[in-house]
DOFIGU-922279 format. One record per atom (N, C-alpha, C): residue number from 1; atom name; x, y, z. Coordinates in Angstrom, 2 decimals. Example, Ala and Ser with C-alpha at 12.3 -4.5 7.8 and 13.67 -1.06 7.14 Angstrom:
<sites>
(1, 'N', (13.19, -5.69, 7.80))
(1, 'CA', (12.30, -4.50, 7.80))
(1, 'C', (13.20, -3.30, 7.80))
(2, 'N', (12.85, -2.25, 7.08))
(2, 'CA', (13.67, -1.06, 7.14))
(2, 'C', (12.90, 0.03, 7.87))
</sites>
This chain:
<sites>
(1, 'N', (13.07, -69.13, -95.64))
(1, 'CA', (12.83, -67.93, -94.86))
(1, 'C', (12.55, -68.32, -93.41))
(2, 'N', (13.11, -67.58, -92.51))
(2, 'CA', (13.02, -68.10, -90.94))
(2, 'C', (11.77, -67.30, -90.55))
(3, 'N', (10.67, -67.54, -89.71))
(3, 'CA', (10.14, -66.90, -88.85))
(3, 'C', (10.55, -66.22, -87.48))
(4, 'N', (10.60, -65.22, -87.73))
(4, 'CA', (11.33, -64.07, -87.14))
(4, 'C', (11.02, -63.89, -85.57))
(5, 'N', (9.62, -64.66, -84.90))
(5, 'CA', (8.91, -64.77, -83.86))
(5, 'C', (9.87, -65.82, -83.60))
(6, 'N', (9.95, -67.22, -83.83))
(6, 'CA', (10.66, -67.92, -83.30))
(6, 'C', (12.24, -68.02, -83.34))
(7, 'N', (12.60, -67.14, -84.08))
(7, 'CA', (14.17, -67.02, -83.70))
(7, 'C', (14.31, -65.78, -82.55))
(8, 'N', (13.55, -64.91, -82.52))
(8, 'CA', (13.72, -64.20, -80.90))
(8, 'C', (13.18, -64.94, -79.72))
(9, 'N', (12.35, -65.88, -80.06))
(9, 'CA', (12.17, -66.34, -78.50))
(9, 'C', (13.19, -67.54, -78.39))
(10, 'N', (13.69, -68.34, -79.48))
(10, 'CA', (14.76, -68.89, -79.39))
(10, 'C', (16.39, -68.08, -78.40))
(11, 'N', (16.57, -67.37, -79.38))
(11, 'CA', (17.95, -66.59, -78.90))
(11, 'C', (17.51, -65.60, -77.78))
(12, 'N', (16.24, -65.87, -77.58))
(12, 'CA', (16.11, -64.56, -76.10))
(12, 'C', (15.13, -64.72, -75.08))
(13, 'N', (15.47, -66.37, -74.70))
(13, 'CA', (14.49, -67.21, -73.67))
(13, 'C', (15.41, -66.46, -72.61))
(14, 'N', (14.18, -66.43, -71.32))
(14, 'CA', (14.56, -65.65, -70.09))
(14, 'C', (15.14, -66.85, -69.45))
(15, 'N', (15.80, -66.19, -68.83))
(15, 'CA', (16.75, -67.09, -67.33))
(15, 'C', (16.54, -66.57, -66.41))
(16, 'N', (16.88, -67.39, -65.27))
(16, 'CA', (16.39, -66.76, -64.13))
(16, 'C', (17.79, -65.94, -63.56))
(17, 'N', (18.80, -66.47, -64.21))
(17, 'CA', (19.94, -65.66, -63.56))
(17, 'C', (20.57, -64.29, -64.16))
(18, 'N', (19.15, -63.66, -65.27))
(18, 'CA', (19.03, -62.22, -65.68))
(18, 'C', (19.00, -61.40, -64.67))
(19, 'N', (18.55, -61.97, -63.49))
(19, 'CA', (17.98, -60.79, -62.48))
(19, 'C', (19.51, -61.20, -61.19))
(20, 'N', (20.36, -61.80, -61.24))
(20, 'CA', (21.39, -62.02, -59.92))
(20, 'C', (22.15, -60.77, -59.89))
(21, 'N', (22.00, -60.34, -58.92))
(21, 'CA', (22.74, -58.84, -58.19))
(21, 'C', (21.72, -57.64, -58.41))
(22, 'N', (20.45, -57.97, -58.75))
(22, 'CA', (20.09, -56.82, -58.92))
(22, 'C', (19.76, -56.19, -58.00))
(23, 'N', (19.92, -54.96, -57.54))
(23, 'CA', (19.34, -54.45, -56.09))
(23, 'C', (18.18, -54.05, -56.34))
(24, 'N', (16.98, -54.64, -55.85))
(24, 'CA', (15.93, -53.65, -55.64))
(24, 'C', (15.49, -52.68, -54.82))
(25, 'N', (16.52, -52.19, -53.71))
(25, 'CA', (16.56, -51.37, -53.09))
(25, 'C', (16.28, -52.32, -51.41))
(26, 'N', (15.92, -50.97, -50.63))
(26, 'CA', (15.15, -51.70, -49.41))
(26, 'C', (13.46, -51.26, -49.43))
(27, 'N', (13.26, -52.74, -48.91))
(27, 'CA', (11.80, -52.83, -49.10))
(27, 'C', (10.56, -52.25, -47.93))
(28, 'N', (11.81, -52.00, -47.11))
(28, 'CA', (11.03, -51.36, -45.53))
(28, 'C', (11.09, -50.13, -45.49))
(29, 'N', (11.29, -49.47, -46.36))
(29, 'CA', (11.41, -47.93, -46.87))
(29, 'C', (10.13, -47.04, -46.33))
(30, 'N', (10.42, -46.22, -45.18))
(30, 'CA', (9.48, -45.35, -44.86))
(30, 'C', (9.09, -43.96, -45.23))
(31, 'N', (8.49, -43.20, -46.04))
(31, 'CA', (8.96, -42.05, -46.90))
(31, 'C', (8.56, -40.90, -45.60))
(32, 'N', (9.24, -39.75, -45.80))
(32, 'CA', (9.56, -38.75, -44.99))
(32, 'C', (8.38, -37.96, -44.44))
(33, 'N', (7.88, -38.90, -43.41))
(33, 'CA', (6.37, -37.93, -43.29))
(33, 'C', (5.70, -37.85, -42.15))
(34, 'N', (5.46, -37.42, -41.51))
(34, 'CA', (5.03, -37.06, -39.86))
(34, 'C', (4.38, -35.64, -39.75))
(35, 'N', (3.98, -35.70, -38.31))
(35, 'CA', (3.05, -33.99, -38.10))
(35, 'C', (3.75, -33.45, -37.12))
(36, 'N', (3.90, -32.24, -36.93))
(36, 'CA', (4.26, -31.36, -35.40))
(36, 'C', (3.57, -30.17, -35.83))
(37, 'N', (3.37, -29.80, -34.31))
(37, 'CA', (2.74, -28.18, -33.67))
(37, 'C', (3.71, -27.23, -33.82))
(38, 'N', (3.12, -26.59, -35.30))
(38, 'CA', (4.36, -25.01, -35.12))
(38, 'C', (3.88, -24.32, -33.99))
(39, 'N', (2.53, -24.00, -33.40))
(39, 'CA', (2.42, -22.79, -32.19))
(39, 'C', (0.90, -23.78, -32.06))
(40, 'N', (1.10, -23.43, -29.97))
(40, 'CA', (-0.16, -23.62, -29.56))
(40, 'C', (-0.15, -22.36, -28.85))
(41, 'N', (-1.67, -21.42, -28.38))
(41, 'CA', (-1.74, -20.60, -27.39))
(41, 'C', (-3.17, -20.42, -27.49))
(42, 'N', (-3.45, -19.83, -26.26))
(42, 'CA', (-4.88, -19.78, -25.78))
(42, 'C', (-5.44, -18.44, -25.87))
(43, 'N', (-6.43, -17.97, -26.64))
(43, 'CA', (-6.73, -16.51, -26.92))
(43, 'C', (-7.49, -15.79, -25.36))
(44, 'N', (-7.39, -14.82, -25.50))
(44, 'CA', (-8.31, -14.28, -23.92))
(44, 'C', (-9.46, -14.80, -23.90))
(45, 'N', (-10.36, -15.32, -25.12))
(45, 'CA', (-11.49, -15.48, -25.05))
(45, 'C', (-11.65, -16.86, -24.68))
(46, 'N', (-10.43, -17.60, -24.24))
(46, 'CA', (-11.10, -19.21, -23.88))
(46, 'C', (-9.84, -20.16, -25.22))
(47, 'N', (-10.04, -19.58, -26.52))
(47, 'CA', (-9.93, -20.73, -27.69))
(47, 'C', (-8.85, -21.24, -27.13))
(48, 'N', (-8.62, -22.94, -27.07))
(48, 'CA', (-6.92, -23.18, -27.51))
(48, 'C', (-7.14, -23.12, -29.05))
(49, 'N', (-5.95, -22.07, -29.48))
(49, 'CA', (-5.06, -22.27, -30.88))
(49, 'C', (-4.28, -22.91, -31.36))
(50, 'N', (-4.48, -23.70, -32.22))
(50, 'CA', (-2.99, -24.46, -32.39))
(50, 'C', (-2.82, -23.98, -34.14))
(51, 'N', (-1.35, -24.36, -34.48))
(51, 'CA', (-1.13, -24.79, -35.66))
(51, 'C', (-0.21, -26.08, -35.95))
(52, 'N', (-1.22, -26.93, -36.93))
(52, 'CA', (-0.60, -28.38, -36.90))
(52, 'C', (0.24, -28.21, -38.79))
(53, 'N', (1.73, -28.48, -38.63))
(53, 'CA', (2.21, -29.06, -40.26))
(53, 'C', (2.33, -30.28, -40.11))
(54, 'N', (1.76, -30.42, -41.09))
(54, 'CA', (2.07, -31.83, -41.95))
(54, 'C', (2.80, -32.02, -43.25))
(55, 'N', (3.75, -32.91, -42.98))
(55, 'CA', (4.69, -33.19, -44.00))
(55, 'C', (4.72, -34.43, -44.86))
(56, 'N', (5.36, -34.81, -45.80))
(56, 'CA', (5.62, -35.69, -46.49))
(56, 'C', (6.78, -35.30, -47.69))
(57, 'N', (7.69, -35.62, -47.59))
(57, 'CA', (8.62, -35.87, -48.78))
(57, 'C', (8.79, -34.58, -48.57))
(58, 'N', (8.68, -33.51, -49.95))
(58, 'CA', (9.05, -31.81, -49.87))
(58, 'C', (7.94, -31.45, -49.99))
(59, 'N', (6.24, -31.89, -49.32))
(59, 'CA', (5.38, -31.47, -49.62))
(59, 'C', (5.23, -30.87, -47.77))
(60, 'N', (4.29, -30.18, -47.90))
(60, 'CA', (4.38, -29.28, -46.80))
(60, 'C', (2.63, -28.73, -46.78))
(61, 'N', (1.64, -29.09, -45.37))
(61, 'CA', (0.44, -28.88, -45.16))
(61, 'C', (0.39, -28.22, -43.66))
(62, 'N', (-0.57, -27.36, -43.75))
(62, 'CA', (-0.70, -26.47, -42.23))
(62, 'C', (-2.46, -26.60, -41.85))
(63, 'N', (-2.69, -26.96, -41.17))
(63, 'CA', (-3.98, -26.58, -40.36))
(63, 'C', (-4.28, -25.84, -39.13))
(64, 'N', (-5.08, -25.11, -38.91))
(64, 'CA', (-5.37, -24.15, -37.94))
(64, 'C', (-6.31, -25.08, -37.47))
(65, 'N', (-6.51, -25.38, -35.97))
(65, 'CA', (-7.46, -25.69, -34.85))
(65, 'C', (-7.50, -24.68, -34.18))
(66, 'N', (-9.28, -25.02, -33.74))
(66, 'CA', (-9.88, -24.15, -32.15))
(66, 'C', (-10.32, -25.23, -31.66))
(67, 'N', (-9.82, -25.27, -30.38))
(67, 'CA', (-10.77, -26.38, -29.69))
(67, 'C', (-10.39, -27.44, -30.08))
(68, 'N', (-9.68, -28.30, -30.96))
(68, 'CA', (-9.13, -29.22, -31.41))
(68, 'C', (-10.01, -29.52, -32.68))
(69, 'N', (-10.68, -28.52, -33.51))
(69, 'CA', (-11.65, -28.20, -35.11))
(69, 'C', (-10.88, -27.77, -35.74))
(70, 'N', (-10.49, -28.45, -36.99))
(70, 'CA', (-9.71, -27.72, -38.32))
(70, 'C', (-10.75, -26.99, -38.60))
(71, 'N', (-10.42, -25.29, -38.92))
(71, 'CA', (-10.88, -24.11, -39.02))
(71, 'C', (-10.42, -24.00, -40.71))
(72, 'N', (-9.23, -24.08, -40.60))
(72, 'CA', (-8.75, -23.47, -41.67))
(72, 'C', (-7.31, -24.46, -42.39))
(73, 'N', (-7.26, -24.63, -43.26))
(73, 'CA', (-6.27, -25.89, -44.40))
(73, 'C', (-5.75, -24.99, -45.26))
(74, 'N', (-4.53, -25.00, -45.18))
(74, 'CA', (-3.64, -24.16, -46.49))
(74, 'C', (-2.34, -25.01, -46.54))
(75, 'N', (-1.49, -24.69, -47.52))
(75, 'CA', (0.05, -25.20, -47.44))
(75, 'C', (0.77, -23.64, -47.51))
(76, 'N', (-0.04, -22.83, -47.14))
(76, 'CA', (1.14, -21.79, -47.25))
(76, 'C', (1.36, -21.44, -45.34))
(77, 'N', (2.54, -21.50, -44.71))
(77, 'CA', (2.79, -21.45, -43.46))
(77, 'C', (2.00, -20.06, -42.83))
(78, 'N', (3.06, -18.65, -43.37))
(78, 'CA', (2.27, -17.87, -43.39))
(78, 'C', (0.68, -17.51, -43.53))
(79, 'N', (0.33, -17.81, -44.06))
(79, 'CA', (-1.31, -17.69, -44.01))
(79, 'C', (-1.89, -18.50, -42.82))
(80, 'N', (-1.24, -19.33, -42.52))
(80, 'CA', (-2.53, -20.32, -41.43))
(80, 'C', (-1.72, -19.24, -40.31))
(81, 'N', (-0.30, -18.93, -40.17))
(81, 'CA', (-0.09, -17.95, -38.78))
(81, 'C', (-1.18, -17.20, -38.95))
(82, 'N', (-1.80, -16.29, -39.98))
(82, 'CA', (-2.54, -15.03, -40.25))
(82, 'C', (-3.85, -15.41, -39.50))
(83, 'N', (-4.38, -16.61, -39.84))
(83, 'CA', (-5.66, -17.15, -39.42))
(83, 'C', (-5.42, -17.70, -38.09))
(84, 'N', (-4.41, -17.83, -37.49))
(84, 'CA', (-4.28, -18.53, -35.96))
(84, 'C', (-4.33, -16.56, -35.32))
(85, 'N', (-3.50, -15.55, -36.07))
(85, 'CA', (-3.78, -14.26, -35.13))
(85, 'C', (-5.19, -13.90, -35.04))
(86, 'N', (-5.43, -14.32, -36.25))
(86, 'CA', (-7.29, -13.40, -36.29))
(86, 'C', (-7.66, -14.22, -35.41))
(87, 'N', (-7.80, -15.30, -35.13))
(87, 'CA', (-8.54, -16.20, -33.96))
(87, 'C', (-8.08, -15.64, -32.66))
(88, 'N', (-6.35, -15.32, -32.30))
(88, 'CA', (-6.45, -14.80, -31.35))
(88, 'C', (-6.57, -13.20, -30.64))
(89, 'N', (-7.19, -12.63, -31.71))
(89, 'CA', (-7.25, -11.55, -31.55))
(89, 'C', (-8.86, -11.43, -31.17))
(90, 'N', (-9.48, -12.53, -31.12))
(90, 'CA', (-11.21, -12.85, -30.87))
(90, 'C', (-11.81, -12.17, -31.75))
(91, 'N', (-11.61, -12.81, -32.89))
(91, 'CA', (-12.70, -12.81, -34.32))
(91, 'C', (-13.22, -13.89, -35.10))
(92, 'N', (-13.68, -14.92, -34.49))
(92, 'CA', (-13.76, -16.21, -35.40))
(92, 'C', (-15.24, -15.88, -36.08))
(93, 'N', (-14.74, -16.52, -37.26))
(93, 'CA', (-16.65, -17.09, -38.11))
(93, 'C', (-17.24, -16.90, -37.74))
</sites>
């Protein structure tokens, strides 16, 4: 009777030339992600407003600043516009 452990590591010792051509892709791979200003403007009362997205891949983040203070964090676009009007309509917190 053969032992069944040593006839697979027999018939299925690694080589090193298992791995020739394999692509592992590229290794300097930067994934899709940076910030820009959908709207800056200044309310009558003084505030600068901004709205900052932030991206990555298909993910998608919005922050509302006054004064250069995250006020308000959502991923829905719409809503942080809603919270950049109420600010400039002079109603903050």
């Amino acid at each position: 009777m053969f032992d069944k452990l040593t006839e697979h590591l027999r018939d299925s010792a690694p080589c090193a030339s298992r791995w020739d051509g394999f692509d592992r892709g590229d290794t300097d791979f930067e994934p899709d992600m940076g910030q820009r200003t959908v709207g800056r403007m200044t309310s009558g009362g003084g505030y600068r407003v901004e709205i900052i997205e932030y991206w990555c891949d298909d993910m998608r983040h919005y922050e509302v600043l006054i004064d250069g203070n995250r006020v308000h964090s959502t991923e829905d676009r719409a809503n942080a516009v809603i919270v950049a009007r109420w600010w400039m309509d002079g109603c903050p917190a």
